[in-house]
C-alpha positions as CSV (number, residue, x, y, z in Angstrom):
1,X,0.0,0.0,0.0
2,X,1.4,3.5,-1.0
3,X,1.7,6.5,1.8
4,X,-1.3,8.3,-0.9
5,X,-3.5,5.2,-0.3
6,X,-3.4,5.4,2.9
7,X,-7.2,6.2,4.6
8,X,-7.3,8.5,7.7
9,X,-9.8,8.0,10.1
10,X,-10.8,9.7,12.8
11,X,-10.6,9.0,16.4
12,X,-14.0,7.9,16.5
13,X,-14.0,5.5,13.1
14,X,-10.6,4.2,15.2
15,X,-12.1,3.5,18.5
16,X,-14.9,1.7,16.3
17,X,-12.5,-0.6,14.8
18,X,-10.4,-1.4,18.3
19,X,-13.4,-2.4,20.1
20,X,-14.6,-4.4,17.1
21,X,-11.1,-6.1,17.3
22,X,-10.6,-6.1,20.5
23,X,-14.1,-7.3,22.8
24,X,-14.2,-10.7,21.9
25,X,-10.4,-11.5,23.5
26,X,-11.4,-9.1,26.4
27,X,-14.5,-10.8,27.3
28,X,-12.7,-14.6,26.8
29,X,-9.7,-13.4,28.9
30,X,-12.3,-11.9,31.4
31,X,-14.5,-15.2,31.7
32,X,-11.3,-17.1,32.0
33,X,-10.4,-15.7,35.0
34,X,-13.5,-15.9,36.3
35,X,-13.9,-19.6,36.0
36,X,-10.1,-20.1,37.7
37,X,-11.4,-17.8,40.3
38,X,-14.2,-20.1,40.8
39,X,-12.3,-22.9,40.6
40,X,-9.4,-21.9,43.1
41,X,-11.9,-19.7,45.6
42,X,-13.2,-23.2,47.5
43,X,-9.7,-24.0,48.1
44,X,-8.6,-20.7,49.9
45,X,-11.9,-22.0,52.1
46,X,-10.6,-25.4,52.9
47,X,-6.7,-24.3,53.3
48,X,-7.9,-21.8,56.1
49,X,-6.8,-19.1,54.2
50,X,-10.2,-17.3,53.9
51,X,-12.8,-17.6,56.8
52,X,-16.4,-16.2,57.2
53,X,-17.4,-13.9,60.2
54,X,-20.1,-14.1,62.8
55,X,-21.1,-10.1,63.8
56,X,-21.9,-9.6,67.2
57,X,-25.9,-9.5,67.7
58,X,-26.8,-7.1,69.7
59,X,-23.9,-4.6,69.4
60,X,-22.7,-3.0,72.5
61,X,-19.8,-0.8,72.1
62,X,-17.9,1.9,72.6
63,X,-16.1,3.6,69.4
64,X,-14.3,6.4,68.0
65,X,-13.9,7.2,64.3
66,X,-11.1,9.5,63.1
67,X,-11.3,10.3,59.4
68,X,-8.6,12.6,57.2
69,X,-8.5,14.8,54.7
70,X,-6.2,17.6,52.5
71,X,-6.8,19.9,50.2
72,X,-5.2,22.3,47.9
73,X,-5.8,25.2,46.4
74,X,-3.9,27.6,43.2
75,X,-3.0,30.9,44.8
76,X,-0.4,34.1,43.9
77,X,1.7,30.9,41.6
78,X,2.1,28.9,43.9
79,X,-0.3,26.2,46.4
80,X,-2.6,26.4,49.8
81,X,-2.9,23.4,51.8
82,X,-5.3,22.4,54.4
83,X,-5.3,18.6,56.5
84,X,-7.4,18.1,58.9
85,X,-8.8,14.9,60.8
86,X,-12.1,14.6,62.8
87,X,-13.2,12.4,65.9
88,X,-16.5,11.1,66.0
89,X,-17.3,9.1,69.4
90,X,-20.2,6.8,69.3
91,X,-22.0,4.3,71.8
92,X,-23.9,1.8,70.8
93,X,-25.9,-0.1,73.0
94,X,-28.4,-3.0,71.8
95,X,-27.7,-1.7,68.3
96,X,-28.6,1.5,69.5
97,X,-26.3,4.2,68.3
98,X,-25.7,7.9,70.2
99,X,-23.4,10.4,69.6
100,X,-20.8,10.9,72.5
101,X,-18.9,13.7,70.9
102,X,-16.5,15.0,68.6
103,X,-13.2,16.4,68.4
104,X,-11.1,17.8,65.5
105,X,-7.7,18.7,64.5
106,X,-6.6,21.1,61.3
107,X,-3.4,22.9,59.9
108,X,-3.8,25.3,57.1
109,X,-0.8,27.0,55.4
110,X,1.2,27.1,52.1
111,X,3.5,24.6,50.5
112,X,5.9,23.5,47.8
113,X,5.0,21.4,45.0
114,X,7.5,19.1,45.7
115,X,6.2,16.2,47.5
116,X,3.3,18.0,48.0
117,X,1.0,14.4,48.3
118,X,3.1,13.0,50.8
119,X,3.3,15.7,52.9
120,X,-0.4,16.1,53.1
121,X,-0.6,12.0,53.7
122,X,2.2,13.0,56.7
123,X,0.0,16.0,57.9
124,X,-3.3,13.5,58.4
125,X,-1.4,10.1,60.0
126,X,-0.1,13.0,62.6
127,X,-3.5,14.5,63.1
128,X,-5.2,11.4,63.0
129,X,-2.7,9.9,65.8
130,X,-3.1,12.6,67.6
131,X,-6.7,12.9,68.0
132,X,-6.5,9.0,69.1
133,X,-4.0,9.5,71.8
134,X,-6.7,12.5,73.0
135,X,-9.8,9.8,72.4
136,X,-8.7,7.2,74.7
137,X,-8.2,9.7,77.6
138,X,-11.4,11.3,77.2
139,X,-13.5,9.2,76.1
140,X,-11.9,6.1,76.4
141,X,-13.5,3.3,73.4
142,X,-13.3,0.2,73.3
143,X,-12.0,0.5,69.4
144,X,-10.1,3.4,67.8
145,X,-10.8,3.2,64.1
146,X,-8.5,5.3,61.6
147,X,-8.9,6.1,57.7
148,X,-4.9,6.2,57.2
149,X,-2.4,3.4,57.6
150,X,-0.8,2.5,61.0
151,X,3.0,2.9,60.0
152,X,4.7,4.7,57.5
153,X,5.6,3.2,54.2
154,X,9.5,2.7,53.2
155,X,8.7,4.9,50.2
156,X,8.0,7.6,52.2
157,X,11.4,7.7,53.6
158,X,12.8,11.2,52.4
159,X,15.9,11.3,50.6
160,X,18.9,13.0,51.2
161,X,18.1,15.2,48.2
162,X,14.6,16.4,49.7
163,X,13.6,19.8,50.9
164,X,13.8,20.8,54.1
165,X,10.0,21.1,54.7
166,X,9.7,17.4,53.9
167,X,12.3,16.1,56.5
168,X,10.3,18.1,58.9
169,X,6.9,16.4,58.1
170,X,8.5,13.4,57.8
171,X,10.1,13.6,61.5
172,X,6.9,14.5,62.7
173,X,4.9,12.5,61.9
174,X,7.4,9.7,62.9
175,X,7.6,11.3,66.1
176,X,3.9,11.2,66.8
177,X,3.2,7.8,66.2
178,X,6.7,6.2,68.0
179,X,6.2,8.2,71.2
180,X,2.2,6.9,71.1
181,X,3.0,3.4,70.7
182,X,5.9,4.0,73.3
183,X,3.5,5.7,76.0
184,X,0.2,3.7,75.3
185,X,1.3,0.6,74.1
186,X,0.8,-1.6,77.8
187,X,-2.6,0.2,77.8
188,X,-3.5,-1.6,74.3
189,X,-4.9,-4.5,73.1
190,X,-3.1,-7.4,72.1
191,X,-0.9,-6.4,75.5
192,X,-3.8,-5.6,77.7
193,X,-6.4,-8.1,77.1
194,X,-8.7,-5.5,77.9
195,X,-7.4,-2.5,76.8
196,X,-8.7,-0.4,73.6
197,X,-7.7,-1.7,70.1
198,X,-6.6,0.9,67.6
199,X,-7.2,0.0,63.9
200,X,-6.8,1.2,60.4
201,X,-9.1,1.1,57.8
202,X,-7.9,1.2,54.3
203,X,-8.2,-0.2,50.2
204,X,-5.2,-1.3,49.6
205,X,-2.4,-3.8,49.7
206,X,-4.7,-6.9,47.8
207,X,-2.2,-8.9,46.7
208,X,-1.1,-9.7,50.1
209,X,-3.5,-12.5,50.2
210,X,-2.2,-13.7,47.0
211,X,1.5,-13.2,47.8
212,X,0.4,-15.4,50.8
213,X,-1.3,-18.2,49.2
214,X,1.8,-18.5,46.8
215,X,4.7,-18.7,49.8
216,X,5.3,-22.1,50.2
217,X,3.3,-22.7,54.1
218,X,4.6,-26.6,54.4
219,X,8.2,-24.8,56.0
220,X,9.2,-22.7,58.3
221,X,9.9,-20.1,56.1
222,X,7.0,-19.6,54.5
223,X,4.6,-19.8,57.2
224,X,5.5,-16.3,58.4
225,X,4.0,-15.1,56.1
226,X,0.2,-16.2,57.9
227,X,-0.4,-15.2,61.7
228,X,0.7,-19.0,63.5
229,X,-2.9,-18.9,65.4
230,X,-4.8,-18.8,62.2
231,X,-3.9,-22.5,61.6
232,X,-4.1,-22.9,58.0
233,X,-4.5,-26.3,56.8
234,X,-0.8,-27.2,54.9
235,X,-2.4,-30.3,53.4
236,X,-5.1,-28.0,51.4
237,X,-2.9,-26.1,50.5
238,X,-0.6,-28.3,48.5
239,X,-3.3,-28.1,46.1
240,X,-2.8,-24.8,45.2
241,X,0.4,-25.5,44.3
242,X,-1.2,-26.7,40.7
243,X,-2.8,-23.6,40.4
244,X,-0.2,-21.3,40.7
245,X,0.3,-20.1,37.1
246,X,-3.3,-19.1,37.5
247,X,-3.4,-17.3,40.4
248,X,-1.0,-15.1,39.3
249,X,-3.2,-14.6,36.3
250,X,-5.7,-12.9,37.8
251,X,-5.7,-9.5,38.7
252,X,-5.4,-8.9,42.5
253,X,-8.4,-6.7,42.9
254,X,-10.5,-9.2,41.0
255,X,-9.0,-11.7,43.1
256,X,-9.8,-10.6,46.2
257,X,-13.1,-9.2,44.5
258,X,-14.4,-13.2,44.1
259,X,-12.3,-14.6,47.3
260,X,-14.3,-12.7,49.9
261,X,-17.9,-13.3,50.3
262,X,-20.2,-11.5,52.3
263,X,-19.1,-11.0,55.8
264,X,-15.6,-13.2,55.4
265,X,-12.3,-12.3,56.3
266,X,-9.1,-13.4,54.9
267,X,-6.5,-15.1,57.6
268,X,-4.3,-12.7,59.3
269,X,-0.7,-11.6,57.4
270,X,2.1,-10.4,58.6
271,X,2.8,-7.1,57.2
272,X,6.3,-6.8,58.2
273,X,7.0,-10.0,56.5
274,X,6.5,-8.6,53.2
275,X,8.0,-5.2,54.0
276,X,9.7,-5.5,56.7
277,X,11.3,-2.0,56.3
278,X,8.3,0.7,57.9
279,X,8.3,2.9,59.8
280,X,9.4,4.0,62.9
281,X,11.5,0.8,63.1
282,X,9.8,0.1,66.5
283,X,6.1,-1.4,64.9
284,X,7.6,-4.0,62.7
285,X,8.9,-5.3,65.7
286,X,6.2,-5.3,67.4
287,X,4.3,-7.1,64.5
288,X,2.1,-5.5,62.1
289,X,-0.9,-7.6,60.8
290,X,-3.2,-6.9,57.6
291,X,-6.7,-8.5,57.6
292,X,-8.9,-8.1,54.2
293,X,-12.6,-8.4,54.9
294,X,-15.8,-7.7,53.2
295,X,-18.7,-6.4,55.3
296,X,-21.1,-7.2,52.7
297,X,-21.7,-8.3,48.7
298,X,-22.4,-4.8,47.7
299,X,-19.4,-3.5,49.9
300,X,-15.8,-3.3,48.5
301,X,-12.7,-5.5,50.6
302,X,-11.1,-3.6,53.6
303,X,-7.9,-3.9,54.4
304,X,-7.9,-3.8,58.4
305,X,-4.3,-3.1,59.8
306,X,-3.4,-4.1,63.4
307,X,-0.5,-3.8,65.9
308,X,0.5,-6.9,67.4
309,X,1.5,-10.3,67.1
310,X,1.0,-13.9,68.3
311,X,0.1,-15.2,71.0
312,X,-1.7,-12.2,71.8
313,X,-3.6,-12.1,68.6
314,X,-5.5,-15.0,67.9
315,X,-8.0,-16.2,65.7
316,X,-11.0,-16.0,68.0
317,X,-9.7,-12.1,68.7
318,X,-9.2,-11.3,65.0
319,X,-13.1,-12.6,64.4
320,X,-14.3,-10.2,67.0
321,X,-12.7,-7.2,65.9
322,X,-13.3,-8.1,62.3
323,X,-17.1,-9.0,63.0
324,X,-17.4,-6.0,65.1
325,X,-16.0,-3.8,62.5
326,X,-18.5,-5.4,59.8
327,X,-21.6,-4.7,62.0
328,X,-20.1,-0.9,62.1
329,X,-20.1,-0.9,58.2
330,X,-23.7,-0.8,57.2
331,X,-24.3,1.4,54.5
332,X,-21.9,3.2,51.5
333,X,-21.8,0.7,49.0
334,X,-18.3,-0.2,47.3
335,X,-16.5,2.4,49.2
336,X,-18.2,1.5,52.1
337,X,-16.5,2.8,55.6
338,X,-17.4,2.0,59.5
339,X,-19.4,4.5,60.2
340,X,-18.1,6.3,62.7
341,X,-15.8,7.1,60.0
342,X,-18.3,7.9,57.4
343,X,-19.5,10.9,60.0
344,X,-16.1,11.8,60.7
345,X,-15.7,12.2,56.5
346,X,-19.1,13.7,56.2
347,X,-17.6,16.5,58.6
348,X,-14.8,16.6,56.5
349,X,-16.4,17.9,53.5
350,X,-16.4,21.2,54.5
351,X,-12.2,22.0,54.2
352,X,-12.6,22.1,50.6
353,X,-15.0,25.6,50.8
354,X,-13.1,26.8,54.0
355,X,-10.2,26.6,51.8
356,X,-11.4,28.1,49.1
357,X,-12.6,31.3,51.6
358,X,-9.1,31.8,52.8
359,X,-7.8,31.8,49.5
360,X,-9.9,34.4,48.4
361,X,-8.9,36.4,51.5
362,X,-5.5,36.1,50.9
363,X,-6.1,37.4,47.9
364,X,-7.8,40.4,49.0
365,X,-5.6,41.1,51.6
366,X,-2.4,40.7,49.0
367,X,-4.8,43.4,46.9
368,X,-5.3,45.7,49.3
369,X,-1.8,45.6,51.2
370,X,-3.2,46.1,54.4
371,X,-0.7,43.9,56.2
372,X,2.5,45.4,54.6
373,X,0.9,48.7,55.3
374,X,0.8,47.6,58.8
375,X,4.9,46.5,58.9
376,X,5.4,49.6,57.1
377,X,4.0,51.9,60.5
378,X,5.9,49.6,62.4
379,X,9.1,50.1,60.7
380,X,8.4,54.2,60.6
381,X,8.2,54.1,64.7
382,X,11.5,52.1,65.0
């Protein structure tokens, strides 16, 4: 074919012709992993590696709910930020649910566009840990529930090459959660068996499950991987051996999409196994554990993060907060949250506008030059 032969098409004509092409191997390729899924699920059932969950009927409890949030805004070339994390305290007796208070934590200022995302994310873990440290004095729950992860990712790790600002977010943050886990930890559950247990609540890490199920659990090695008290069945799993190639197949949020039934959890993992390297250095050693769980068909996996380790965690403990943390987590849908997070978000919603009205004051005052005026007078009587 000559280059004047050639036919152009448009974007439309070409999109046409792609998903003419296309569908039929996306819909086998699809269907095909459906069917291992099916095939494979039963076994993660039999190997112990995914378990269902009784919630607690009636509920009687004491919670708090601490949701995050951080927002940016354009102004004078460069950015405004605002994090802020919110406290809701609930009670709940017989099912019956009553507000017990709130309490809230904000920073507003400006900030570079370097690292600007994971500064924010350090701003809210801070807050967040902060407000939960305040919680268990005041209103002492029996379960702290957080939107944000418990340690810090490696990745967050500055660099030697970072702005200053960064470093100093980073050390904060690191020094707010070491000196609560150093101060509260003999107050907490697993090491007061009936102290409060703080969790987070997050979407993420699925293919931790599947990096499980692949470890090889028949040695030692390999069964650090899965929490000792969750007593996985190393015969059943010898037959997932022949369904390896498969496994890694499927994509891990459709994996853990058709593992996890309605109110299941998957067996307890140790986080620090599969990167050991968080921080502050003094939680992996503790033990870090990572339960997914779905609180029901139309809601989305959880991943539930907890500090802590065997003996003290169990399975029979891990149902109960798991189950108890399904009950919470009644309505949203996919995304669905506890609720006592879901009202500490709804709260939330409002830093976006507040944000927006102090930009537009700064604005104003930058206009008007009221404030240099002012350091102007103050100058003039020096």
């Amino acid at each position: 074919m000559t280059e004047n032969s050639m036919e152009s098409h448009s974007l439309a004509q070409m999109l046409a012709i792609q998903s003419q092409v296309h569908m039929p191997g996306t819909v086998g390729r699809i269907l095909n992993q459906i069917r291992e899924l099916e095939a494979v699920a039963p076994m993660f059932v039999e190997a112990g590696l995914v378990k269902s969950v009784d919630r607690p009927t009636p509920l009687n409890l004491k919670v708090s709910g601490i949701g995050t949030r951080s927002t940016v805004k354009k102004t004078v070339g460069g950015f405004l930020f605002a994090s802020a994390a919110v406290r809701i305290d609930l009670k709940i007796e017989k099912n019956v649910v009553s507000t017990a208070g709130q309490d809230s934590l904000c920073e507003i200022d400006d900030i570079d566009f370097e690292d600007q995302s994971k500064i924010l994310q350090l701003n809210e873990t801070r807050l967040a840990y902060r407000l939960a440290e305040a919680g268990l004095d005041t209103f002492q729950p029996d379960i702290v529930l957080i939107d944000c992860p418990l340690v810090l990712n490696r990745s967050m790790v500055p660099s030697l090459r970072r702005g200053n600002e960064y470093h100093l977010s980073f050390r904060k943050a690191l020094e707010a959660i070491q000196s609560f886990w150093e101060r509260r930890r003999e107050a907490l559950f697993p090491w007061n068996q009936e102290g409060a247990i703080l969790a987070g609540v997050a979407a993420e890490r699925f293919g931790a499950i599947v990096h499980s199920a692949l470890a090889d659990l028949r040695d030692a090695e390999g069964r650090k991987e899965v929490l000792a008290t969750e007593r996985v069945n190393p015969v059943a799993l010898q037959a997932l051996d022949q369904h390896t190639k498969a496994i890694m197949g499927i994509g891990e949020r459709r994996f853990v999409f058709g593992l996890l039934g309605s109110f299941s959890r998957t067996a307890a993992f140790r986080m620090n196994v599969h990167t050991p390297r968080m921080e502050p250095a003094i939680l992996p050693e503790l033990g870090v554990l990572g339960v997914h769980y779905r609180a029901s068909q139309n809601a989305g996996p959880r991943l539930l993060q907890l500090i802590g380790d065997a003996p003290g965690w169990d399975a029979p403990g891990i149902d109960l907060i798991t189950g108890q943390v399904m009950a919470l987590t009644a309505t949203g849908g996919e995304k669905a949250l506890p609720f006592p997070i879901q009202l500490a978000l709804r709260e939330l919603k409002a830093l976006e506008y507040f944000l927006e009205s102090y930009r537009r004051g700064i604005a104003q005052e930058m206009r008007s030059r009221r404030i240099e005026d002012a350091w102007l007078e103050e100058l003039d009587d020096v």
